[in-house]
BALOBA-1460 file (C-alpha; in Angstrom, 3 decimals):
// residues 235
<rec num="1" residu="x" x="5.431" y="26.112" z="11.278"/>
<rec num="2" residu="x" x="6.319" y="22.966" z="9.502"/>
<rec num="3" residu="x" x="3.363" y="21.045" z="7.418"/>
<rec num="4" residu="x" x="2.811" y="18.383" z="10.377"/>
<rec num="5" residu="x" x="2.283" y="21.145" z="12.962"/>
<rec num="6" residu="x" x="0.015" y="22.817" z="10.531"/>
<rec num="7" residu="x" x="-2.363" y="19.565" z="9.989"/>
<rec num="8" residu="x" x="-2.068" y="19.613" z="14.366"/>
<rec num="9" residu="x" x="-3.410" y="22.986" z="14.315"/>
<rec num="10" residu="x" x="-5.915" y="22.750" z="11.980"/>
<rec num="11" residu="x" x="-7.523" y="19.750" z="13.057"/>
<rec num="12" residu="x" x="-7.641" y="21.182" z="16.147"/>
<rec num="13" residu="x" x="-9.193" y="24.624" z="14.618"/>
<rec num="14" residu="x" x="-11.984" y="22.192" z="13.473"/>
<rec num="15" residu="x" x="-12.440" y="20.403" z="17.093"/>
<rec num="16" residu="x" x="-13.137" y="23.938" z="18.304"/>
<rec num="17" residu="x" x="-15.356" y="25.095" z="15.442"/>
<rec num="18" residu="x" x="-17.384" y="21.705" z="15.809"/>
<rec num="19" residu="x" x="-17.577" y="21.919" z="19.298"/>
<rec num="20" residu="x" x="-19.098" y="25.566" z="19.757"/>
<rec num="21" residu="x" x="-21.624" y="24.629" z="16.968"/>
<rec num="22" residu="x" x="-22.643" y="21.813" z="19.238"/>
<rec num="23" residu="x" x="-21.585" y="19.340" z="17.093"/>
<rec num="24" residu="x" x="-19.012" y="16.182" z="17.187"/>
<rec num="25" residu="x" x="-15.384" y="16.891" z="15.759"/>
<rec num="26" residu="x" x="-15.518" y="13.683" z="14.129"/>
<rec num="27" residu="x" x="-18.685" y="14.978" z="11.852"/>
<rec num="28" residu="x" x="-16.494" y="17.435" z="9.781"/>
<rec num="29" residu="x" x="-14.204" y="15.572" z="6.945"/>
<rec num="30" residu="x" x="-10.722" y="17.417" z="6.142"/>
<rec num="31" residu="x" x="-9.625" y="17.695" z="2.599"/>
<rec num="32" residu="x" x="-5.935" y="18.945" z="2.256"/>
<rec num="33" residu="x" x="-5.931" y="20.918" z="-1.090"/>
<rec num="34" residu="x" x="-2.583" y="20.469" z="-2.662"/>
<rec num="35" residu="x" x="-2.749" y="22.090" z="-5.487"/>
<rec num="36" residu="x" x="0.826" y="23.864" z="-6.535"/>
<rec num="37" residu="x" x="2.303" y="21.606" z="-3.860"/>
<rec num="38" residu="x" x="5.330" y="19.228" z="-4.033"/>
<rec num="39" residu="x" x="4.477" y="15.213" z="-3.969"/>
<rec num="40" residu="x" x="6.680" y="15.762" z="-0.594"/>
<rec num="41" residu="x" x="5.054" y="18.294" z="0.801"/>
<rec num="42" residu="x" x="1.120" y="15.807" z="0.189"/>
<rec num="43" residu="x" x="3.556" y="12.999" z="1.563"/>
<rec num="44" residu="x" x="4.601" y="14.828" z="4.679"/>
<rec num="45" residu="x" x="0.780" y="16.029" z="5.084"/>
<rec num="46" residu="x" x="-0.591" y="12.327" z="5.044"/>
<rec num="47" residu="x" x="2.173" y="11.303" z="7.527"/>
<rec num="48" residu="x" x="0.720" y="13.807" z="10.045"/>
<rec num="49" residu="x" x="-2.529" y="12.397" z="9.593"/>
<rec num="50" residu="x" x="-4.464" y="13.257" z="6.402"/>
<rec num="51" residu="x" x="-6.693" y="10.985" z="4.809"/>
<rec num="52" residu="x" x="-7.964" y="12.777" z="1.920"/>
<rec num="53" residu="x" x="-6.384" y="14.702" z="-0.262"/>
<rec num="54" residu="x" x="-7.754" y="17.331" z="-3.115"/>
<rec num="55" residu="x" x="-6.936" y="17.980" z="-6.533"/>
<rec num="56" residu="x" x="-7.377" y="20.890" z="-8.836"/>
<rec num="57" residu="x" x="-5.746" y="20.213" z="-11.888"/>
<rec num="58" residu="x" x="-5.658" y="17.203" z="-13.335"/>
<rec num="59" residu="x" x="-2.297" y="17.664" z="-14.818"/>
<rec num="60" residu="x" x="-0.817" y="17.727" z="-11.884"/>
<rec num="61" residu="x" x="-3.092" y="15.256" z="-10.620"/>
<rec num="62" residu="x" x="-1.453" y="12.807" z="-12.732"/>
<rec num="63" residu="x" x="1.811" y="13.431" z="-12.366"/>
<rec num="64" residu="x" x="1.788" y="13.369" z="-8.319"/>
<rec num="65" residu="x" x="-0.023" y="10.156" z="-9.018"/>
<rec num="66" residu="x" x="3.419" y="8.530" z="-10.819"/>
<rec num="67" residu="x" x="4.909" y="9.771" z="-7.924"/>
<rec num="68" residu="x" x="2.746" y="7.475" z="-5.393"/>
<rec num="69" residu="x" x="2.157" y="10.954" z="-3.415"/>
<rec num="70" residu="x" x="-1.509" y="10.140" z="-2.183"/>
<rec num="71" residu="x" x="-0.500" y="6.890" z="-1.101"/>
<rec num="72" residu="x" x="-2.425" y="6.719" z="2.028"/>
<rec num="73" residu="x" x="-5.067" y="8.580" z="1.577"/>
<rec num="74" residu="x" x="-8.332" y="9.458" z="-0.437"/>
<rec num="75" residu="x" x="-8.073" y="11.300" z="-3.342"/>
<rec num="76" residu="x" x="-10.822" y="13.892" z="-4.711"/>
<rec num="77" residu="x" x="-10.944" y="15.783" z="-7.812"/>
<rec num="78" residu="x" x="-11.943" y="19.517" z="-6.155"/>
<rec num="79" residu="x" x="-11.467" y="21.818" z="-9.653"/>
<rec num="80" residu="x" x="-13.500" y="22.579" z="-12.479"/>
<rec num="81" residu="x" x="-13.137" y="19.184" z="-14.700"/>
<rec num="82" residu="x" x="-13.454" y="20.143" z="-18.145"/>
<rec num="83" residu="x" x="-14.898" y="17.494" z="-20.238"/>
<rec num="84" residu="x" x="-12.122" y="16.214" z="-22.119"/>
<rec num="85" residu="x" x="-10.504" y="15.268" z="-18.703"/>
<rec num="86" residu="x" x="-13.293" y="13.183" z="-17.558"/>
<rec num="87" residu="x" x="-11.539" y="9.436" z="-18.577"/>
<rec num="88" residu="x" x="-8.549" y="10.651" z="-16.675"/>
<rec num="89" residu="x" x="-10.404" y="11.028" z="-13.566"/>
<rec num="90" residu="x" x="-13.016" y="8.659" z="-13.256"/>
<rec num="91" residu="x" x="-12.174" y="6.019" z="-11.424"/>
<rec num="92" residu="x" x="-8.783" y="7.872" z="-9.927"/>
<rec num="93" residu="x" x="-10.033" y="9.690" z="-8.148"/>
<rec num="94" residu="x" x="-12.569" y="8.294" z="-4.848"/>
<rec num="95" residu="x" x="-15.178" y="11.448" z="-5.013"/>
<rec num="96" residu="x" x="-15.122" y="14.595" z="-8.264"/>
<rec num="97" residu="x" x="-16.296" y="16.798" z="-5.734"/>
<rec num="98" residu="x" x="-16.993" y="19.777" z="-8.833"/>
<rec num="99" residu="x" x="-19.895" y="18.024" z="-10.871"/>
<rec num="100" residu="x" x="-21.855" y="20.952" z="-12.615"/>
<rec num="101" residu="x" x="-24.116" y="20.066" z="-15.388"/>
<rec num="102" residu="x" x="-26.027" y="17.003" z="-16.412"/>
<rec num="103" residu="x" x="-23.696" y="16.917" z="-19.484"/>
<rec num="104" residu="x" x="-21.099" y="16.563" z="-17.104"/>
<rec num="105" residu="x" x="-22.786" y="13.508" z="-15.233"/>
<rec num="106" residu="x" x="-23.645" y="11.801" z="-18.145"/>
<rec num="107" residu="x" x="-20.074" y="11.526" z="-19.574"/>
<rec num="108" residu="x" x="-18.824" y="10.851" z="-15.399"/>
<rec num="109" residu="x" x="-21.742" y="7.909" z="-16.027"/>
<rec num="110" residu="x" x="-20.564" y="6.523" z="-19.359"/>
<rec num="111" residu="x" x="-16.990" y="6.345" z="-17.837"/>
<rec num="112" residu="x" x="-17.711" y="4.706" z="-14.776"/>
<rec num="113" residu="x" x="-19.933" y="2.011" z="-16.342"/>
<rec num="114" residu="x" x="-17.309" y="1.120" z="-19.336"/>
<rec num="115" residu="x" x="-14.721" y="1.303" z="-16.212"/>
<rec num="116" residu="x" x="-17.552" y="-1.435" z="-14.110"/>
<rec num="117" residu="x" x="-17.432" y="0.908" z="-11.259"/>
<rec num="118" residu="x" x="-19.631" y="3.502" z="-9.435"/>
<rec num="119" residu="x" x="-18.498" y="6.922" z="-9.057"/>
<rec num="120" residu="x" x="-18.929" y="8.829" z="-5.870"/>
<rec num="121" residu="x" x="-19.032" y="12.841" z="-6.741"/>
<rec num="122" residu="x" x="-21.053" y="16.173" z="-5.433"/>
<rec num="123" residu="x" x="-22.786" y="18.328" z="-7.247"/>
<rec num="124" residu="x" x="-21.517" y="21.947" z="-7.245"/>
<rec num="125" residu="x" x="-23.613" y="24.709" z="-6.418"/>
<rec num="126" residu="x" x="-22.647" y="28.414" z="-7.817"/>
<rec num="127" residu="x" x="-24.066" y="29.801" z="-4.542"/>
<rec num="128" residu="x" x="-23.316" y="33.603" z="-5.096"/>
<rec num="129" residu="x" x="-23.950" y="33.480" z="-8.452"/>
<rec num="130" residu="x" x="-20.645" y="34.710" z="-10.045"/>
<rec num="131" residu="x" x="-20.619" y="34.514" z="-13.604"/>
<rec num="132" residu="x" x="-16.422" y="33.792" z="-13.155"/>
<rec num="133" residu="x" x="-16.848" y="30.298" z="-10.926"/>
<rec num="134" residu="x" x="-18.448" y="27.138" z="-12.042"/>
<rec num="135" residu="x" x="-21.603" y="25.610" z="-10.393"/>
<rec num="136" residu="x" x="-24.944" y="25.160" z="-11.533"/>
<rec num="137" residu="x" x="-27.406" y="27.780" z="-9.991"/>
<rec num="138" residu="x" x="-29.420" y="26.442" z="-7.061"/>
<rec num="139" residu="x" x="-32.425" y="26.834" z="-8.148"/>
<rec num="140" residu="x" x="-31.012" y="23.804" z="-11.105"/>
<rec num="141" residu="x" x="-30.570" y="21.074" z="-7.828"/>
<rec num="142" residu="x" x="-33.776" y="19.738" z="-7.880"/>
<rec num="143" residu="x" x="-34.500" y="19.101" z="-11.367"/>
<rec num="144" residu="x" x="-30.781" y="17.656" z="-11.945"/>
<rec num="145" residu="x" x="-31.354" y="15.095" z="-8.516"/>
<rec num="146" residu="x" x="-34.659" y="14.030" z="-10.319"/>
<rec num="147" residu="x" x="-32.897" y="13.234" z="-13.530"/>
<rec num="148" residu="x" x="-29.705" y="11.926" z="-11.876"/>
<rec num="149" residu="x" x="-31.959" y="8.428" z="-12.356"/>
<rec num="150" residu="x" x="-30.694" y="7.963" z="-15.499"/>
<rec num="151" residu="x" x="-27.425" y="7.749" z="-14.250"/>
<rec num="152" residu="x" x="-26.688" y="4.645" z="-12.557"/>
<rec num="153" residu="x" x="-22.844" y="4.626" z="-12.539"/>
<rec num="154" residu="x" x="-22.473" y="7.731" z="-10.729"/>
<rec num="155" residu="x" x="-23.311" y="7.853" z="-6.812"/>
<rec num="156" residu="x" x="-24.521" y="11.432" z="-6.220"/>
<rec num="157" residu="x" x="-23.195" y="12.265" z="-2.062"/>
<rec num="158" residu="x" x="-24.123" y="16.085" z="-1.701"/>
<rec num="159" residu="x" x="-22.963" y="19.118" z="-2.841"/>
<rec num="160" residu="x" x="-20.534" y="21.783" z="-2.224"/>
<rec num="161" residu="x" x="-19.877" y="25.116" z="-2.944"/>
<rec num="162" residu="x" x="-17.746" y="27.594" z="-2.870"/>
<rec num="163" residu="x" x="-18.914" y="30.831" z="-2.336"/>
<rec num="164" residu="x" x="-17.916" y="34.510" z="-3.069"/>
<rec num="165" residu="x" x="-14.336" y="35.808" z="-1.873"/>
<rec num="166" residu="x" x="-14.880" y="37.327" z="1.766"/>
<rec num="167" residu="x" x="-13.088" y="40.540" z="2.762"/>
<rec num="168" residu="x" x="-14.418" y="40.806" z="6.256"/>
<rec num="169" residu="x" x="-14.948" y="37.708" z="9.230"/>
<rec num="170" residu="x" x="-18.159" y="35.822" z="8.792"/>
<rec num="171" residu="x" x="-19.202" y="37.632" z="5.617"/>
<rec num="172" residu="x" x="-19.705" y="34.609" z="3.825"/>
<rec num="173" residu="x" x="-22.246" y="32.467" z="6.760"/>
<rec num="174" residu="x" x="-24.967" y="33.902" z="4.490"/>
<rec num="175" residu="x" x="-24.002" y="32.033" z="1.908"/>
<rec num="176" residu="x" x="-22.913" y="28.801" z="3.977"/>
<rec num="177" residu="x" x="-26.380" y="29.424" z="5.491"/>
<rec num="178" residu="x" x="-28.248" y="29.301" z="2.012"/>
<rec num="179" residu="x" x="-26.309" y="25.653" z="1.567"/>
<rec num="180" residu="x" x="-27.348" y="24.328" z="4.533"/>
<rec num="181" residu="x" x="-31.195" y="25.242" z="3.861"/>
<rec num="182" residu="x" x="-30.715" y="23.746" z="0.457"/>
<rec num="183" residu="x" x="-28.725" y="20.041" z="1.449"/>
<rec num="184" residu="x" x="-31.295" y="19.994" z="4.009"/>
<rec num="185" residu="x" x="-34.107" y="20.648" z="1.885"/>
<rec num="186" residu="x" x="-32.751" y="17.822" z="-0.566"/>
<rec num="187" residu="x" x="-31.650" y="15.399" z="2.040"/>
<rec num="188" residu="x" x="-35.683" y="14.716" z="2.469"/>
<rec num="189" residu="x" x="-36.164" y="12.933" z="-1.177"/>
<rec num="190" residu="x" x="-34.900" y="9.485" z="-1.705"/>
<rec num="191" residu="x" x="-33.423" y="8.371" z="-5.155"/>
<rec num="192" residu="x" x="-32.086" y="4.856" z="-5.863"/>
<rec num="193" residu="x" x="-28.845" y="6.378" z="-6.568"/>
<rec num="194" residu="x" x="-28.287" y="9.817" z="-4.440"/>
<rec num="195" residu="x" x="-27.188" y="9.921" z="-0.431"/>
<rec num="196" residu="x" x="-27.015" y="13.099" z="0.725"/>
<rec num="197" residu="x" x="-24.088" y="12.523" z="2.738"/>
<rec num="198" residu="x" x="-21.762" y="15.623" z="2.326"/>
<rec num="199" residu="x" x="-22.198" y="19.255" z="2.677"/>
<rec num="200" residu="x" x="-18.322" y="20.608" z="1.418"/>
<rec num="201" residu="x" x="-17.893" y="23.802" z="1.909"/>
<rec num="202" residu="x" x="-15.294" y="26.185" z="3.826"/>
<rec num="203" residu="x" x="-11.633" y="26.673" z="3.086"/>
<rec num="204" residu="x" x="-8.881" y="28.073" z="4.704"/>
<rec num="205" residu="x" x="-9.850" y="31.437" z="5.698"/>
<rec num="206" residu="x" x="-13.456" y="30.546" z="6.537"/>
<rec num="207" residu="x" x="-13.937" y="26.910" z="7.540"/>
<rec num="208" residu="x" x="-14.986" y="27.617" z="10.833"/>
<rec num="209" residu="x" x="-17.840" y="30.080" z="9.892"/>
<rec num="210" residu="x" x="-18.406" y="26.657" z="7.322"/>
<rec num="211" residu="x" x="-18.776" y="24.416" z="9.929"/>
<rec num="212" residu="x" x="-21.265" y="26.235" z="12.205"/>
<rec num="213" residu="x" x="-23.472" y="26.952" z="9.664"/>
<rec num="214" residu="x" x="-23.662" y="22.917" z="8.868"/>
<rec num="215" residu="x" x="-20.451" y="21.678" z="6.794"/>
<rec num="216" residu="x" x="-19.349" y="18.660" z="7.102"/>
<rec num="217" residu="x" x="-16.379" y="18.512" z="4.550"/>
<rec num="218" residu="x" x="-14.112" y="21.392" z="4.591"/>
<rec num="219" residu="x" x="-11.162" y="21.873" z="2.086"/>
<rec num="220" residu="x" x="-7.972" y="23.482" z="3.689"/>
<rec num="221" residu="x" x="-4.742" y="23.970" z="1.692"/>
<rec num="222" residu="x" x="-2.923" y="27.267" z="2.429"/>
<rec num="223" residu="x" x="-3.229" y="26.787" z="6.060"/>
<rec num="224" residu="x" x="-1.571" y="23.450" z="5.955"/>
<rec num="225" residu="x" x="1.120" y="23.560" z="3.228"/>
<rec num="226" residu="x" x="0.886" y="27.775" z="3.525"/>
<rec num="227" residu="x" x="0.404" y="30.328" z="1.098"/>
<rec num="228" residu="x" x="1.193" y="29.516" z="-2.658"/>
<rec num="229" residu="x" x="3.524" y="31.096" z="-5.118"/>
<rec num="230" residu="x" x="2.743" y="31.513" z="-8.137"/>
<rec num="231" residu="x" x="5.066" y="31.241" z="-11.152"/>
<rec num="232" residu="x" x="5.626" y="35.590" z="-12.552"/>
<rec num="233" residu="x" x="4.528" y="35.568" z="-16.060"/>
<rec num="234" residu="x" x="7.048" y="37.713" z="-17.917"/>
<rec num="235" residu="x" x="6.090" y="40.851" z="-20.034"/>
């Protein structure tokens, strides 16, 4: 299938998945992940209707950029941002969807405020605990929304995750289930500068267990632009 009948057929994926939880289709945000994909192939993506599209490297974050592929649509930063990449993506970038650390914030804060804007990011949660992924633990959330005060450049709007690799169907709703409980949970308390707006969490081979256990953002790439190749590494 080409890339446009793959955006059809996943939007359509999540109109099912929505509708079986009981929910509205238009509830659940699509992020095309285009990492390792050509500015042509984000281009062709947008044309069949996405509207935001997901980075993991900021590298090639940059260089789509100069090539005006996002034009169109949102663009999030989705990977681990290591801190000597914050000043290229603040500001860039709409939402930094991969915020991990009050170190982290602070530097997103100083940014944004020398920049005079307000960053928009989510606060990632290491939700199975793997000592290989990024994320602050869950039980960190609550102290790091109280403190997120001191921040008043960034715009804290929920949290993602993403969770352990799944080698069986609906392995991972556990998980999902855990960061419902906990956006929930957090969506209660009010803070000047936090909206608890997005839940991101599924991906391609397990958005729809995602969405009926609460997600509202869901980042799809191989099952849009399909799967990628990476470059051999010679012996």
């Amino acid at each position: 299938m080409s890339i446009s009948e793959n955006v059809i057929r996943v939007k359509n994926r999540i109109d099912a998945a929505a509708r079986a939880a009981g929910r509205s289709p238009g509830e659940i945000a699509l992020v095309a992940a285009t990492k390792m994909n050509s500015a042509d192939s984000v281009a062709e993506a947008i044309r069949a209707g996405i509207r935001v599209c997901g980075e993991n490297r900021v590298q090639e974050l940059l260089e789509k950029n100069a090539q005006n592929a996002y034009a169109g649509s949102s663009l999030h930063f989705i990977g681990h941002l290591q801190k000597n990449k914050v000043r290229q993506v603040v500001g860039l970038c709409d939402m930094i969807e991969s915020v991990d650390s009050l170190e982290l914030l602070a530097l997103i804060d100083g940014r944004a405020k020398a920049l005079g804007l307000r960053q928009d990011i989510l606060l990632e949660i290491n939700i199975g605990g793997e000592k290989s992924k990024s994320g602050m633990n869950e039980s960190e959330l609550p102290r790091i929304l109280e403190e997120a005060g001191a921040f008043p450049s960034v715009f804290i709007r929920g949290i993602m995750a993403i969770p352990p690799i799944s080698h069986e169907n609906g392995e991972n709703r556990a998980y999902f289930a855990r960061m419902y409980k906990l956006f929930v949970d957090n969506s209660a308390k009010k803070y000047d500068n936090i909206s608890m707006d997005f839940l991101s969490m599924g991906m391609s081979g397990d958005f729809e267990d995602a969405i009926a256990e609460g997600s509202n953002m869901v980042r799809v790439g191989s099952a849009i632009f399909g799967a990628r190749v990476y470059p051999q590494i010679s012996e």
